[in-house]
C-alpha positions in Angstrom: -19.9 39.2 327.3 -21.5 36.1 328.5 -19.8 35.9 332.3 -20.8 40.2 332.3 -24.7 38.7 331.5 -24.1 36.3 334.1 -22.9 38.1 336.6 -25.3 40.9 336.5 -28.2 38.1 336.1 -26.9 36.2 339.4 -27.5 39.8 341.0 -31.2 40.1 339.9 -31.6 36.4 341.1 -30.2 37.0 344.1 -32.0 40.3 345.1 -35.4 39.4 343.6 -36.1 35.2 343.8 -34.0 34.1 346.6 -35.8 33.1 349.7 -33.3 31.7 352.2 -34.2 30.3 355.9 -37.5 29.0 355.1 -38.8 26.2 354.4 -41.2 25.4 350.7 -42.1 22.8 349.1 -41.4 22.2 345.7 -42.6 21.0 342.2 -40.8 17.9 342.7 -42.3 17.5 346.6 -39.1 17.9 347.9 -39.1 20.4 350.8 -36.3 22.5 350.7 -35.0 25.5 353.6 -34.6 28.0 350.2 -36.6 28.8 347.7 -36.4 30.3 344.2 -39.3 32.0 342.9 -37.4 32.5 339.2 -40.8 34.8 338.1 -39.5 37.2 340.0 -36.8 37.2 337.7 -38.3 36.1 334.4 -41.2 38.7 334.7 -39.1 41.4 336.1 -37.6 43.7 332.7 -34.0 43.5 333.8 -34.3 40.1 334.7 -36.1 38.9 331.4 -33.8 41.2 329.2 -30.4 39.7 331.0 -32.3 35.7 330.5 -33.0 36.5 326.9 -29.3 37.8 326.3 -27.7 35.2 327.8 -29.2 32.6 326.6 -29.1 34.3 322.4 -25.1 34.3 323.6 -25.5 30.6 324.5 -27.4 29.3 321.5 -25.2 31.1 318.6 -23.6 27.7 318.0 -26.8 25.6 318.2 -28.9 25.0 314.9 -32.7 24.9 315.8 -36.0 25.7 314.4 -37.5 27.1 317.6 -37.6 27.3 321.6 -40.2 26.0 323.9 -40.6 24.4 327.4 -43.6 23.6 329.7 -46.0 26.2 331.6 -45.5 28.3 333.7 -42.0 27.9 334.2 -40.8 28.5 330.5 -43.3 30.9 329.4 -41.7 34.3 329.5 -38.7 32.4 329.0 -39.3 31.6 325.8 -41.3 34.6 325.1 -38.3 37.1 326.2 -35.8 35.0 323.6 -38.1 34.7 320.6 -38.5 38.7 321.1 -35.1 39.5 321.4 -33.9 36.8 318.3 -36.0 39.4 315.9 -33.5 41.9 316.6 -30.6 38.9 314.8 -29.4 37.3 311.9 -31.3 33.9 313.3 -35.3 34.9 314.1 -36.5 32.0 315.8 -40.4 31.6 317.4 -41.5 30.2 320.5 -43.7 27.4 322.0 -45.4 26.3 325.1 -45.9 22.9 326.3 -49.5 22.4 328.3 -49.7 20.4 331.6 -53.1 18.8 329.2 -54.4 18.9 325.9 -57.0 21.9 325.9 -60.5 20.2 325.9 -61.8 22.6 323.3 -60.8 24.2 319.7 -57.9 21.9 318.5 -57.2 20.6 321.2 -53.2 21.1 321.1 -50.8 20.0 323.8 -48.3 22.0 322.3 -49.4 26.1 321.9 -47.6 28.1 319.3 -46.1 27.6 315.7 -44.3 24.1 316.4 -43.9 21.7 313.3 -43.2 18.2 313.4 -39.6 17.7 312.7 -38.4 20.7 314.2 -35.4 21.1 316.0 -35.9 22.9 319.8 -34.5 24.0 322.8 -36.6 23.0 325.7 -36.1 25.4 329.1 -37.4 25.7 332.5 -37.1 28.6 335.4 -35.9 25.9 338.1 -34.3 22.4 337.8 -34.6 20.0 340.9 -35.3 16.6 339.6 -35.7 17.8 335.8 -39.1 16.2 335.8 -41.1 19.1 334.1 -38.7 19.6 331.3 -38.9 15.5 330.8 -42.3 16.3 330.4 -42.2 18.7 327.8 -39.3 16.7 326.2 -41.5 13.9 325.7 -44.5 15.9 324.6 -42.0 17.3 322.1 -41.0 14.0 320.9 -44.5 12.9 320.6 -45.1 15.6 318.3 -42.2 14.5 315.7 -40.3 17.0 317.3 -36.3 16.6 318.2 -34.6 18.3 321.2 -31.2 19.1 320.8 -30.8 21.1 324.2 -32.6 21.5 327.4 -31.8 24.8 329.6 -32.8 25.9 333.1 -32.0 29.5 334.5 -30.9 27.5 337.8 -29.9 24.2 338.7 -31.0 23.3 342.4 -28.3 20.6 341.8 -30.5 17.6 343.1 -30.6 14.9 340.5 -32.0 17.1 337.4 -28.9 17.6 335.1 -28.2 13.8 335.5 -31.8 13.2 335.0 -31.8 14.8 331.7 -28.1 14.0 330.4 -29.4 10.2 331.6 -32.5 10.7 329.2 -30.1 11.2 326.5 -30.5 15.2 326.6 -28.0 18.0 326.5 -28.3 20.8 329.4 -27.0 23.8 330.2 -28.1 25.9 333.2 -27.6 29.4 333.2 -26.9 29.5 337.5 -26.5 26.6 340.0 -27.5 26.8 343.4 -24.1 27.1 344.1 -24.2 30.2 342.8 -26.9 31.7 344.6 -26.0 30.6 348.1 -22.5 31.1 348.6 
């Protein structure tokens, strides 16, 4: 079941996020002759409902209290698999990592029901250097939170999984670049 998911998500990826032959830069200030736009993916219904099965298929062995990642990049990640784990055995909610602390009300860095002590899968849309999900790693950490896993939809496959893994962190990416471009 997982390699069917895969497959039919590398299609949607391919048809909806992949820009080839021009030239972006990127989160990490890279600049880079392809570009991904995953939202076009992660927002898109097939594309969210294929994410959000894929990675349930994934995390079946995993034992975790919830799933987050940093914005923008993880929101309807995380939103998409907290939705579809009602429908299981395992329910599971879903958190967001701020770029800042909001300046008013409690003033949270981390949005949603997180609890120090929890257990979490961090993810992010797109993995170049890994440098946004360290972030939210951290922010998770700082919060008495553990992370067990970290996840990407793709790995650009420039320094991010041994960024992580170097960090001490588990990852898994859902597509390479490979993948997309050959």
């Amino acid at each position: 079941m997982k390699e069917n998911l895969k497959a039919q998500l590398l299609d949607v990826v391919k048809e909806k996020s992949l820009l080839t032959n021009v030239e972006r830069v990127l989160t990490s200030g890279k600049t880079s002759n392809y570009y991904i736009d995953a939202k076009m993916t992660t927002l898109d219904p097939k594309g969210a409902n294929l994410i959000g099965r894929l990675i349930l298929e994934i995390l079946k062995p995993y034992e975790f209290d919830a799933i987050g990642g940093y914005t923008l990049g993880a929101d309807p990640i995380v939103s998409v698999v907290s939705a579809l784990s009602a429908e299981s055995v395992r329910p599971f909610p879903a958190f967001i990592v701020r770029k800042e602390p909001k300046k008013h009300g409690e003033r949270k860095l981390i949005e949603g029901p997180f609890q120090t002590g929890w257990n979490v899968i961090v993810v992010d849309d797109v993995v170049t250097s890994g440098g946004s999900t360290l972030k939210a790693c951290q922010a998770v950490e700082e919060e008495g939170g553990n992370v067990i896993l970290t996840m990407t939809i793709v790995d650009r496959l420039e320094g991010g999984r041994e960024n992580l893994e170097g960090a001490g962190y588990e990852f898994i990416s859902l597509l390479t670049r490979d993948d997309l471009l050959t």
